[in-house]
N, C-alpha and C positions, 0 to 999 in steps of 0.2 A: 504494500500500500504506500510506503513512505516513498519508491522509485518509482509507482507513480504518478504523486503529487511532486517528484521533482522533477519530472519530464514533462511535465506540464504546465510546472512554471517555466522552464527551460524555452519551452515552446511560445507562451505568451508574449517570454521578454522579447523573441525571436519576432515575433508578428508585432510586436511595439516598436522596436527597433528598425523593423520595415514602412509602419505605417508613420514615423517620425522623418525618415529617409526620403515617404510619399509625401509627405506634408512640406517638406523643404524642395524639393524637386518642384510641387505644383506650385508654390510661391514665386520661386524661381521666374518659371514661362509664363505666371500669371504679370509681374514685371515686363518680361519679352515683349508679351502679348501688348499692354497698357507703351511700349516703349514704340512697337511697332505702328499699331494702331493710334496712338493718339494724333501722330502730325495729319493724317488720314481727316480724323474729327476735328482738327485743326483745321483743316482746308473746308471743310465743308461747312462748319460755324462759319469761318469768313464773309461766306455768303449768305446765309439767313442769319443770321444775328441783326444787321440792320434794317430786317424785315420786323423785326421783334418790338414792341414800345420799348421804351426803355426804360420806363417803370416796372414792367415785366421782367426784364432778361436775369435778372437774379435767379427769381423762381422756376424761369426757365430754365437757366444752369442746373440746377438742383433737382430738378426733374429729371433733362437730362443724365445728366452724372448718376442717380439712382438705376437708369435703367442702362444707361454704358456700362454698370458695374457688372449686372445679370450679362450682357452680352459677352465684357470681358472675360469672366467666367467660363461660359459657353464655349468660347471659340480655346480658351485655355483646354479645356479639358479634350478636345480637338487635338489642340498638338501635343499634350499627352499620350493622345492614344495614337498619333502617328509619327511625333517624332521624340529620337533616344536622347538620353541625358547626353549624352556627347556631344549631339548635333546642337544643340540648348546650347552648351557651355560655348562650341563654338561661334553661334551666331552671337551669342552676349558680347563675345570678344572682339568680333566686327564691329558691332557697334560701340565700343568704348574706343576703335582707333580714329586716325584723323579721317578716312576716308568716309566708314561708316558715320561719323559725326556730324559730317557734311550730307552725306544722305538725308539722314533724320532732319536734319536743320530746311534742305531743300524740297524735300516731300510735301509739303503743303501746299508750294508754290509750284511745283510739279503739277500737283492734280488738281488745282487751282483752273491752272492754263489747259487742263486737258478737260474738262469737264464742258465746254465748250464745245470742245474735239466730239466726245461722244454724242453728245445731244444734235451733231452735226449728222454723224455718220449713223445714229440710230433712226434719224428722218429717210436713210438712205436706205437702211438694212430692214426695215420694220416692212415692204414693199415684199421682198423677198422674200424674208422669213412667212409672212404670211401667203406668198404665192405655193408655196410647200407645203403649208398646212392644211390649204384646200384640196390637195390630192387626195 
């Protein structure tokens, strides 16, 4: 009886020690994720935000930002389940270099200027995609 109640402490600390490992890991990518994503919801405020009163836009952020957070989560658990701590660690490390840093910093302005682009070419593609769909 007493081996085991020590094998099963044994095992516990083992599943503790994992789900502490999972806990640091998903904090990790959930960072990534909020690092990647955000200049994204950067670019995209830019443009509705001075749509917003401006009495509002507090409440707006906060709203916002509660329901980023469920998303951040969401897509977290995403790369969780498709990419390994290695590939994490490496992308972390890109973007702490200068190159990566300039990414992040220009990615707003990026899909800033491109969001134009799309709404261009999905005037052109929406013809199409629907000539196919009536087959």
């Amino acid at each position: 009886m007493k081996k085991y109640l020590v094998a099963i402490a044994l095992v516990s600390i083992s599943f503790a020690g994992f789900a502490q490992e999972d806990a640091e890991f998903k904090k990790e990518m959930l960072n990534f994720v909020e690092i990647q994503s955000g200049s994204s919801i950067d670019a995209a405020l830019s443009q509705v935000m001075p749509m917003i009163p401006e009495g509002d836009r507090e409440t707006f952020k906060k709203e916002l930002n509660a329901e980023m957070k469920g998303m951040y989560d969401d897509i977290t658990n995403i790369y969780i389940e498709k990419v390994g701590k290695e590939d994490l660690q490496e992308m972390l490390d890109f973007y702490e270099t200068t190159a990566g840093k300039n990414i992040l910093a220009k990615t707003p302005d990026v899909i800033e200027a491109s969001m134009g682009l799309t709404q261009k070419y999905m005037v052109k593609i929406q013809p199409i995609i629907q000539k196919y769909m009536q087959r």
